[in-house]
C-alpha positions in Angstrom: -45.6 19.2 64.5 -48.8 21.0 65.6 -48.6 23.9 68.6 -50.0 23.6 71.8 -52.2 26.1 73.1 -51.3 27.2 77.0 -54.4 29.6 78.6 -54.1 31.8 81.4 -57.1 33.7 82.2 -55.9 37.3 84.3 -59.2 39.1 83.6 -60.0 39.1 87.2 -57.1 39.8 88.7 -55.7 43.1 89.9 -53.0 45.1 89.1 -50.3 44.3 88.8 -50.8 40.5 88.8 -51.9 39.8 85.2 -48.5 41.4 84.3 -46.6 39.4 86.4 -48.5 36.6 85.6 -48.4 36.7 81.9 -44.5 37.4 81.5 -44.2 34.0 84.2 -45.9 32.3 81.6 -44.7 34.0 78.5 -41.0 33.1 80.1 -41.7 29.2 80.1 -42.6 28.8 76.7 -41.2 26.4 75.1 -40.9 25.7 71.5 -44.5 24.5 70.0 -46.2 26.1 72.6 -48.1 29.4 72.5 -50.1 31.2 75.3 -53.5 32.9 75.0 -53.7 35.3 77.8 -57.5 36.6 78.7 -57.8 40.4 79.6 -60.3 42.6 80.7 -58.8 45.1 78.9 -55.4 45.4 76.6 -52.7 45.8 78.3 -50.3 47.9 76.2 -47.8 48.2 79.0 -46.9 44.5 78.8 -45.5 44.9 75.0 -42.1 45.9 75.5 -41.6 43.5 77.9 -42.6 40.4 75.5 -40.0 42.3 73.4 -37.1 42.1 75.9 -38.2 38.3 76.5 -38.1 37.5 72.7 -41.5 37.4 72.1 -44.5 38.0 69.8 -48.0 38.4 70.3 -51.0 39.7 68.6 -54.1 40.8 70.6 -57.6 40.6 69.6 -61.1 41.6 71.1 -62.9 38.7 72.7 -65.8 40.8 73.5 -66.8 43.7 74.1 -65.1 43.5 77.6 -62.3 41.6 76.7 -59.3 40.9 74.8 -57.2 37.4 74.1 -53.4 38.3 73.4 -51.4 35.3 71.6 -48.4 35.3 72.8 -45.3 32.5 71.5 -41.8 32.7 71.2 -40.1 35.2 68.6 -38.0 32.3 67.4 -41.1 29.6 66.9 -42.7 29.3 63.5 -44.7 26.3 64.5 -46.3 28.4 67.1 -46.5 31.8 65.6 -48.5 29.8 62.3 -50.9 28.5 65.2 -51.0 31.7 67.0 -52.3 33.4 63.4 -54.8 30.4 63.2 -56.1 30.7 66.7 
């Protein structure tokens, strides 16, 4: 079974609606999936909440203006291998 990639793009948004937006999405993940969450910057406060939703994630720069975090569910090997991929 191969992951699918889900992409929500919050780098022009305002506080605090990439937040909110990014644990909406991070919270309806289901197995196999895997979200890539574009940034304008990384947003270190939204860590400890994947954590209390179960989640992983690994951030990486885009640019020199941006940052993609991976998010998937703590529980999902299919997605966390895809996330590493990605």
């Amino acid at each position: 079974m191969s992951a699918r990639e889900r992409r929500l793009d919050v780098s022009g948004l305002e506080p605090c609606e990439p937040l909110e937006r990014t644990l909406a999405a991070a919270g309806e993940l289901v197995p196999g999936e895997f979200l890539r969450v574009l940034h304008r910057r990384e947003p270190f406060p939204l860590y400890p909440m994947l954590e209390q939703l179960g989640c992983a994630w690994r951030c990486q720069p885009g640019s020199t203006t941006s940052f993609e975090v991976l998010i998937w569910r703590g529980d999902d090997p299919v997605a966390a291998a895809a996330a590493a991929d990605a």
